[in-house]
N, C-alpha and C positions, 0 to 999 in steps of 0.2 A: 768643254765639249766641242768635239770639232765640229766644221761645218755640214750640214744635212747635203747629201747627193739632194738635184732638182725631182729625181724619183723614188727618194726615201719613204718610205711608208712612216706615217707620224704612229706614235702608239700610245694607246689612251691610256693603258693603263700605267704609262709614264707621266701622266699630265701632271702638272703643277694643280694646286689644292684650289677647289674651287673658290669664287668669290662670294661672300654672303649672300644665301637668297637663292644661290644658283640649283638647280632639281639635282637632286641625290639618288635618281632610278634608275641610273647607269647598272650597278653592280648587281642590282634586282633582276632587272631584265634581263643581262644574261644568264643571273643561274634559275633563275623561274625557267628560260627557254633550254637550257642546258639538261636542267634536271627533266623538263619533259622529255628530251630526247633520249638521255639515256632511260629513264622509265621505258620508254617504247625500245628501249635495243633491250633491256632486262626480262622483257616482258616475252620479246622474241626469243633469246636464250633459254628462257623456262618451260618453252613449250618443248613436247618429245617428239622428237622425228621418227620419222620412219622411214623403210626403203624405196617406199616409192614417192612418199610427201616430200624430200626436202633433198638439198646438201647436207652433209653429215659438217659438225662440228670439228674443228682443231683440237686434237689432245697436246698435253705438255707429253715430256721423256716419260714419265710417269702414271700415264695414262688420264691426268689430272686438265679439266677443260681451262685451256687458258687464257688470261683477260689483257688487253691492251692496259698498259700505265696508264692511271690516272692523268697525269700530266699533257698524254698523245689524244687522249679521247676528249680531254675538256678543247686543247684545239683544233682537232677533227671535228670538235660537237659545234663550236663555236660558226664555223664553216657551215656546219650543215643549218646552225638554227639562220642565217647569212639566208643559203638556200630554200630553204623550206617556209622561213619566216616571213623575210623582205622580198626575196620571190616569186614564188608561189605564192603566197598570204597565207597561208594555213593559220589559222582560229583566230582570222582577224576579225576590231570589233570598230573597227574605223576607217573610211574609203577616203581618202584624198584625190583630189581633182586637181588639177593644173595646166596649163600650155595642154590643152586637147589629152591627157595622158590621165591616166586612174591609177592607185596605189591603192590597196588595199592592207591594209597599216595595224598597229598597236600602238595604243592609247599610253602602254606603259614603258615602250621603247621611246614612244613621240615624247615625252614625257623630262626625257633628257635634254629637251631643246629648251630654251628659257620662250620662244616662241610660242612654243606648244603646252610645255608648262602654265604658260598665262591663259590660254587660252578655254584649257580644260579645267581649271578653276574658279573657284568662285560662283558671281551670275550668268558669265557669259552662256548667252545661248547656244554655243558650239558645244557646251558644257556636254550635253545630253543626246547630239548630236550625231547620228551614226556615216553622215554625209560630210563631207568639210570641204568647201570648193574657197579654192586660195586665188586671190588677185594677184599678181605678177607686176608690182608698179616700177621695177627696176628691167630696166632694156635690156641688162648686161645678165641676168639669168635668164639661161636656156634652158630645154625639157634635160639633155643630156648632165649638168650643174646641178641641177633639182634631184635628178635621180640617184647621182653622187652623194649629194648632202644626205638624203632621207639614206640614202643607204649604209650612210656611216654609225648610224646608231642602232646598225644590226650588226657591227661587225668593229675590228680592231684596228684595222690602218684602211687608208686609201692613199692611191699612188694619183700622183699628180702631175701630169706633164707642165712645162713652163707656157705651153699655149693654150693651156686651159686655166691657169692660175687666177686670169680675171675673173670670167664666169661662176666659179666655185667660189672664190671671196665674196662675189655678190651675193651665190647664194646661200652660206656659212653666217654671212652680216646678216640676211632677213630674219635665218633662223635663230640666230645665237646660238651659233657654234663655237666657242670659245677655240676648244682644241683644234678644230678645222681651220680658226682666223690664224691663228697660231703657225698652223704647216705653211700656209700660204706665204705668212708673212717670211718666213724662213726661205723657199723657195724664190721670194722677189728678190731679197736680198742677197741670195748665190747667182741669180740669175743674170744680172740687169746691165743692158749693152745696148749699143745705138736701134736693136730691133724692138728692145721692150720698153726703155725709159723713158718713154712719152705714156703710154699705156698705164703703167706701172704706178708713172706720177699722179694721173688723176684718178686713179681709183684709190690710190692711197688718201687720196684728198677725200675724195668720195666716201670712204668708208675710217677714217678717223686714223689711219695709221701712219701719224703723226714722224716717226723716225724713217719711215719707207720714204713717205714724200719728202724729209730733208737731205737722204741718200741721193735720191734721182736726183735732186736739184743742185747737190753739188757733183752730181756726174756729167752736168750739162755743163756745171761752170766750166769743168777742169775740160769736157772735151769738143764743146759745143766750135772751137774755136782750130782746135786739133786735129779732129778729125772733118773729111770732106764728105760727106752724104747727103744727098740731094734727099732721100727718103726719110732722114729724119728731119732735116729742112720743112718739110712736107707736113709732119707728125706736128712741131712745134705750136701751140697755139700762139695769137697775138697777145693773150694774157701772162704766159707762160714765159713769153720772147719777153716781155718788156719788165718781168721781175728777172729775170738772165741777164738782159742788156742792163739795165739800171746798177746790178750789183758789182763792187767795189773787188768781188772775189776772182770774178771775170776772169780767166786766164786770156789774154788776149798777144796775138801771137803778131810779131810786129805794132804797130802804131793805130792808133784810132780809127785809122781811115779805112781800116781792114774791119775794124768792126760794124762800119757802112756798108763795105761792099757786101759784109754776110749779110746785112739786113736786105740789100738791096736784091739778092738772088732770093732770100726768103721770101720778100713780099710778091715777087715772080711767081716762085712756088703755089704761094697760097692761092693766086691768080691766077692762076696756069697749072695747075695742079697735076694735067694730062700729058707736061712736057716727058719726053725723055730724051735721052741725048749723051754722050761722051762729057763728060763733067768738064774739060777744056770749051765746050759749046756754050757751058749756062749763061757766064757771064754775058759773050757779043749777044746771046739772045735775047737775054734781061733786057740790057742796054738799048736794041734795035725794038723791043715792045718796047719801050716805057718815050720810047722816043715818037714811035707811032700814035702813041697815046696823047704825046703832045702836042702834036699835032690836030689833031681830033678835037682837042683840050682849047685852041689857038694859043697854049704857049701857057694854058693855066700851070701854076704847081702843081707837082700829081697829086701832093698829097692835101691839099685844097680842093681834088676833084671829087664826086660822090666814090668811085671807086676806094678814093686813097684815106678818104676820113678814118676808116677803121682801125688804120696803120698808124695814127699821127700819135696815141701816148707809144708807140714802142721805139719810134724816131727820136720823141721829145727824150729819152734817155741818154741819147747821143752825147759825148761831150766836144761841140762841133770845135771850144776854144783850141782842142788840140790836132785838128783836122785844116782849120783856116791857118796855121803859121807854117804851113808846107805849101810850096809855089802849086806844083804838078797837083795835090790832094785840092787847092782850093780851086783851082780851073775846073776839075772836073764834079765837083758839087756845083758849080756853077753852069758847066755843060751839061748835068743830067736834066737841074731844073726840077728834083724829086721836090726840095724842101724849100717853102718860100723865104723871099727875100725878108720879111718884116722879125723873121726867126734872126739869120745871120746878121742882119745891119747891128743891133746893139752887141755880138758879139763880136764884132771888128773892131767895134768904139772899144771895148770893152781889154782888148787883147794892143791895140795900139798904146791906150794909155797906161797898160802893164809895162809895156816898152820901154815908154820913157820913162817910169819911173825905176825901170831895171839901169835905163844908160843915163841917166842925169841924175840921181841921187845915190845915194855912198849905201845905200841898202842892201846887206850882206844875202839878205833872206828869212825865211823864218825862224825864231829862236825859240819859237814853243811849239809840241805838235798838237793840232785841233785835230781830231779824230774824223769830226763831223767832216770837217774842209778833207779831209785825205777821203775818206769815203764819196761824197758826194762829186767834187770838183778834180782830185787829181789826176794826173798823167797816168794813163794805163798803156805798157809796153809791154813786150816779150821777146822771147827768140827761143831756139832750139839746139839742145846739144846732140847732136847725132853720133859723135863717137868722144870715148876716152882720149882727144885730143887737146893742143894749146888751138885758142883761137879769142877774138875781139872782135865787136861789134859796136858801133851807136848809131842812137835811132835819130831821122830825118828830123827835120824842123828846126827853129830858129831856137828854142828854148830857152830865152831869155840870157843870150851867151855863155849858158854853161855846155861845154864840149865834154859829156862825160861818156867816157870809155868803158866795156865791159868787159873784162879779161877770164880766161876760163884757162888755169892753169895749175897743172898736179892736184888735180880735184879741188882747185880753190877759186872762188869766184871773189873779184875782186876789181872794186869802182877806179878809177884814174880822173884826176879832172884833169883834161888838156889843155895847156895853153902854147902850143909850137905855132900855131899858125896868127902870128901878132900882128899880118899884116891885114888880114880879114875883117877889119873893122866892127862894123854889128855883130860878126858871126863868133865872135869868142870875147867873154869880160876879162881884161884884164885887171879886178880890182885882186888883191892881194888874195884875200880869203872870204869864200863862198860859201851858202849854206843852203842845202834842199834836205827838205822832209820826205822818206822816205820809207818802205816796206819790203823786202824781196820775198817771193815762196818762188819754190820748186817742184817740183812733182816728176817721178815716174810712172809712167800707165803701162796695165798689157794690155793684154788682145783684144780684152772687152772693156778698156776705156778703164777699167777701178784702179785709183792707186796704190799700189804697191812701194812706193817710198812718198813721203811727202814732209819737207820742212819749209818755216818760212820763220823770216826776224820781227819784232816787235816794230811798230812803230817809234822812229827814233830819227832825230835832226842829224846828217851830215855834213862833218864842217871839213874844208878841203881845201889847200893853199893850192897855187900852182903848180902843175904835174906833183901834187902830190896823190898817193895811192892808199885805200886800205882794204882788207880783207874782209869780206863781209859774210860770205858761209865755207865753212871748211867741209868735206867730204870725206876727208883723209880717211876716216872706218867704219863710212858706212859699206854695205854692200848694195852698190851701184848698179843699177840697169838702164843703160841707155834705149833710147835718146829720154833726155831729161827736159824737160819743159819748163822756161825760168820766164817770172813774170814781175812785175815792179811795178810800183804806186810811186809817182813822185809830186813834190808840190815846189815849184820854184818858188813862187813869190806867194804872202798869205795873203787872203782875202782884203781888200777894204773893209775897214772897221776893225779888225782882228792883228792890229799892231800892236806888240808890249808896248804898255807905257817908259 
């Protein structure tokens, strides 16, 4: 089945089979209301006109009075019981109250709802009931959501715009609306772009739909870093940010220290909420508050100040080890003065004595992959393919003298370790053969951020003599749409503790 337009009308009578338990008065309800209404059009046919009482009736060729197909009048009837029923109210036996607004209802359309059903069963006192005034403990339903919901179990589809999709999920969830959670769910998932997938995310979370909320969150991985939006910036919560930052899946576009700076125009945002500006603005203005503020502060960390506490788990994500081995990256975590010193000091110990044990002992590198250590601790990089071209790229930093290359050639990507520059000292190992643990994915995105290609390799150790090269994704048949988005996990050295025996 292909995908639903965002304004598809869902059709019940296409529903998948209810779940046990679920009210069975769907099919009642409409031909009890069906069969009244033709009753009253039969009833108007049988009566005799006259020339002055009425319009005269349609004959066939034949002179034979003719009747609309059954098939056109049970959808016509369906419309009108729409009309006359939900309404109008005609021969309702039950008034609903809500958000200031009255529905005069049936018992045996409501009936259909598993809300309503529980309700009108059993002791409940609504049981008997000719009044039913409903609390509203959800924010995100409105009079205009409620009117929709209740109106759907007088009638066969409802259309639903994508900026009402919240509000109607909220109110399909009170009701148990199965089929209604249903459309919605369908609808987020056509939908979902840097305008909706903050929205999207937590009512998903909100109302249990469990595959919506893993969709938006990896739409944030792959474009949180891709795309530049000060307004979804804006949207992200602190909770939200710091399951995004912490994860391993992060498309992250250059080096670490870009994964800062988005944090650092983020927590602006969140604090300045009012800003607007030329997007080349945010940063100096970031930079020039947070500076002001330290001042104020006399030179506190910001995020030791009452303001900045709020911010400290979505920083503590940060993997600052691969932010302090870049000269220019460590000056300026140093000149912002965001993140306190007592954070960085064991990670300098911690990254010098990697050093040496990179240039003073014969230690190739990792020979087994730990998952944990690549998720939690590794090198997160990236870059971008913009056209069907050759090109090479490595990223900044000391990385323990390995100078690996990144070649993008005849749709094949593929690692080089350099060793030409032998005069470089620290800056390239010259031990024979090297080994990093490593992951590449790729992705293609279109307009609205979702991927449209996406591969990536297993976890697996790279061993690599000098200038030697190997091929790591082929692309050769795929069909390609640039620019292609390429992202790497790598782990020079493994952990303390976590040497083969």
């Amino acid at each position: 089945m292909g995908a639903l337009s965002s304004r598809m009308p869902w059709n019940r009578g296409g529903r998948a089979p209810e779940e046990p338990g679920a009210p069975e008065g769907e099919e009642e309800a409409e031909e009890v209301a069906v069969a009244a209404i033709e009753e009253e059009e039969e009833s108007e046919e049988a009566r005799p006109s006259t020339s002055q009482g009425g319009h005269k009736r349609k004959t066939g060729p034949g002179g034979q009075l003719t009747k609309a197909p059954r098939g056109k009048r049970a959808k016509d009837s369906l419309g009108s019981v729409y009309e006359a029923l939900f309404l109008r109210g005609e021969g309702s036996d039950v008034q609903i109250r809500a958000l200031g607004q009255e529905w005069n209802l049936h018992k045996v359309n409501l009936c259909q709802s598993g809300y309503f059903a529980s309700m009108f069963s059993g002791a409940w006192r609504e049981t008997t009931m000719t009044t039913v005034e409903l609390q509203m403990p959800d924010e995100n339903i409105d009079c205009e959501a409620l009117h929709e919901a209740l109106g759907s179990l007088y009638r066969d589809s409802v259309l639903i715009p994508p900026g009402r999709v919240v509000p109607m999920l909220a109110a399909a969830s009170m009701l148990q609306l199965d089929t209604l959670i249903q459309q919605c769910r369908e609808i987020m998932k056509d939908t979902v772009n840097d305008q909706t997938v903050c929205s999207y995310y937590y009512s998903a979370e909100s109302y249990g739909l469990q595959n919506i909320r893993a969709m938006c969150l990896q739409w944030l991985l792959d474009n949180l870093m891709t795309q530049h939006s000060e307004e979804l910036l804006r949207e992200v919560s602190p909770d939200l940010m710091k399951e995004v930052i912490a994860s391993s899946e992060l498309f992250v576009m250059e080096v670490e220290m870009d994964v800062y700076t988005t944090l650092k125009k983020w927590m602006f945002l969140q604090l300045q909420p009012t800003w607007r500006g030329p997007h080349r603005d945010l940063l100096p203005d970031a930079d020039s508050w947070f500076a002001g503020s330290r001042q104020e502060s006399e030179g506190t960390p910001f995020l030791e100040t009452e303001q900045g506490r709020a911010f400290v788990p979505v920083f503590q994500q940060l993997r600052l080890a691969y932010i302090i081995c870049d000269l220019p990256s460590a000056r300026v975590i140093d000149q912002d003065a965001l993140i306190p010193a007592t954070w960085l000091t064991p990670v300098y110990k911690e990254q010098w004595l990697a050093l040496l044990r990179a240039e003073q002992t014969r230690e190739l590198g990792p020979t087994d992959v730990y998952v944990s250590d690549l998720q939690r601790t590794s090198m997160r990089c990236g870059g971008r393919l913009f056209r069907d071209e050759e090109c090479s790229w490595r990223w900044a930093g000391f990385n323990f003298g390995w100078d690996l290359v990144v070649c993008y050639a005849n749709r094949r990507i593929i690692f080089k370790r350099s060793a030409l520059n032998k005069s470089c000292g620290l800056g390239v190992s010259l031990l024979w053969q090297r080994k990093v643990a490593f992951r590449l994915r790729l992705a293609s995105l279109d307009r609205a951020g979702r991927a449209i290609l996406r591969r990536e390799t297993e976890y697996q150790v790279l061993s690599l003599g000098k200038d030697e090269e190997l091929e790591v994704v082929n692309l050769e048949n795929e069909d390609v749409v640039f620019p292609i988005y390429v992202t790497c996990n790598f782990l020079y050295l493994p952990r303390e503790g976590h040497f083969p025996e």
